[in-house]
C-alpha positions as CSV (number, residue, x, y, z in Angstrom):
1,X,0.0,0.0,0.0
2,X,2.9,2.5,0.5
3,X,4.6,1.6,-2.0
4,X,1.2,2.4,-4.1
5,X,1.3,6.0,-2.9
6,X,4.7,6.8,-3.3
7,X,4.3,5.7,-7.1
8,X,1.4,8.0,-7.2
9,X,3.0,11.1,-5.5
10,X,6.1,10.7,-7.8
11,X,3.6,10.2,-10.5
12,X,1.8,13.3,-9.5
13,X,4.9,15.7,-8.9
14,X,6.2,14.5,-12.7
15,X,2.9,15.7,-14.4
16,X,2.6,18.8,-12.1
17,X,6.0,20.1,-12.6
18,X,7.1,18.8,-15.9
19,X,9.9,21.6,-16.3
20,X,11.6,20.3,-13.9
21,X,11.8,16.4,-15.0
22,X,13.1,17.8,-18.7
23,X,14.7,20.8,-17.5
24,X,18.4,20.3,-19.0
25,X,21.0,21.8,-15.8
26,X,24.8,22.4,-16.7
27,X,28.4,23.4,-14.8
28,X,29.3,26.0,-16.2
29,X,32.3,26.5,-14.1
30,X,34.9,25.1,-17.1
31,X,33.7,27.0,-20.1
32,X,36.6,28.9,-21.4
33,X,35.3,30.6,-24.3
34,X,32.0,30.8,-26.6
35,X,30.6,31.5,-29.8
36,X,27.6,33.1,-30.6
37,X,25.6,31.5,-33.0
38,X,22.8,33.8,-33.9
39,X,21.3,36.8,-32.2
40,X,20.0,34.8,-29.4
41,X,22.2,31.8,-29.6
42,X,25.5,31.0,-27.4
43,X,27.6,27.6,-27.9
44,X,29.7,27.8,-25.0
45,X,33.6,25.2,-24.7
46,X,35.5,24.2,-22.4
47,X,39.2,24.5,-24.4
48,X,37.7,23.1,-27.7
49,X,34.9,20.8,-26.4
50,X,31.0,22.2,-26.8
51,X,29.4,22.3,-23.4
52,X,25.9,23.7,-23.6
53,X,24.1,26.1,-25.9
54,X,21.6,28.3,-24.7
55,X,19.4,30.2,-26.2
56,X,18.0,33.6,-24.9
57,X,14.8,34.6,-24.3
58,X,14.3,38.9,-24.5
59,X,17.8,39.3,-25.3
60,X,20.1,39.9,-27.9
61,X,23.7,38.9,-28.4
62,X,26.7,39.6,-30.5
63,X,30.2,38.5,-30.8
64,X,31.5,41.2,-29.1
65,X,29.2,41.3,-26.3
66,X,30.3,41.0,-22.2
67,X,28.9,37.5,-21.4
68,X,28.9,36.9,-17.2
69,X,27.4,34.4,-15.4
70,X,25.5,34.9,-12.3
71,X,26.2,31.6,-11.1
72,X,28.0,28.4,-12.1
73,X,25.3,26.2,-12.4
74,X,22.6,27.0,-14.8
75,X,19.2,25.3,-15.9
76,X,16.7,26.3,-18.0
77,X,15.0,29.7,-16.8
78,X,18.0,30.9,-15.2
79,X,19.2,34.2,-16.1
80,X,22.9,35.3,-17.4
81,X,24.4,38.6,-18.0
82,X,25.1,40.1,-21.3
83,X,26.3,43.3,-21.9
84,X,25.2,44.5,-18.6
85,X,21.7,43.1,-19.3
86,X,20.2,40.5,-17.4
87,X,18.9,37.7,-19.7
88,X,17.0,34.9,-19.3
89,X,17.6,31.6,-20.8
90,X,14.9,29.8,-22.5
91,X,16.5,26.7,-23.2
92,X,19.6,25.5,-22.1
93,X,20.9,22.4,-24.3
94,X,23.9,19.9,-23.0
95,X,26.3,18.7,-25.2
96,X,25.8,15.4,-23.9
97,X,21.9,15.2,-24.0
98,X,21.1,16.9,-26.9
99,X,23.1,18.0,-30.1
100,X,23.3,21.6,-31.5
């Protein structure tokens, strides 16, 4: 019977917050350099290796813009600083679950 409800809570808590089951998170703390794609594209490396890409929501981007991040680890609806600007991310991509 326990084992019943706990299916069902975890159940629940997947369909309620599905954001957060296909959210895609990434360590930013490595990247080393980026390129920037499109106006509201970033493919971010570690040395040569691609890391993430992340695509902005309400912000533009060029390849002379000042990228910072606000915190090391990032997911999806986290926010990064570009030129000053505080962006939000839309979708953040890993390399190793999804390619770009």
């Amino acid at each position: 019977m326990k084992k019943n409800i706990l299916v069902l809570l975890c159940l629940g808590i997947f369909l309620a917050l599905p954001n957060l089951a296909v959210s895609d998170c990434k360590d930013f703390g490595r990247v080393t350099n980026w390129y920037v794609q499109d106006e509201n594209t970033i493919i971010f490396y570690s040395q040569n290796i691609p890391v993430a890409e992340i695509v902005l929501q309400d912000c533009t981007v060029n390849s002379s813009s000042n990228i910072r991040f606000l915190k090391t680890y990032m997911c999806d609806n986290d926010s990064l600083l570009i030129d000053g600007e505080e962006c939000a991310i839309m979708s953040l991509t890993s390399a190793s679950s999804g390619s770009f």
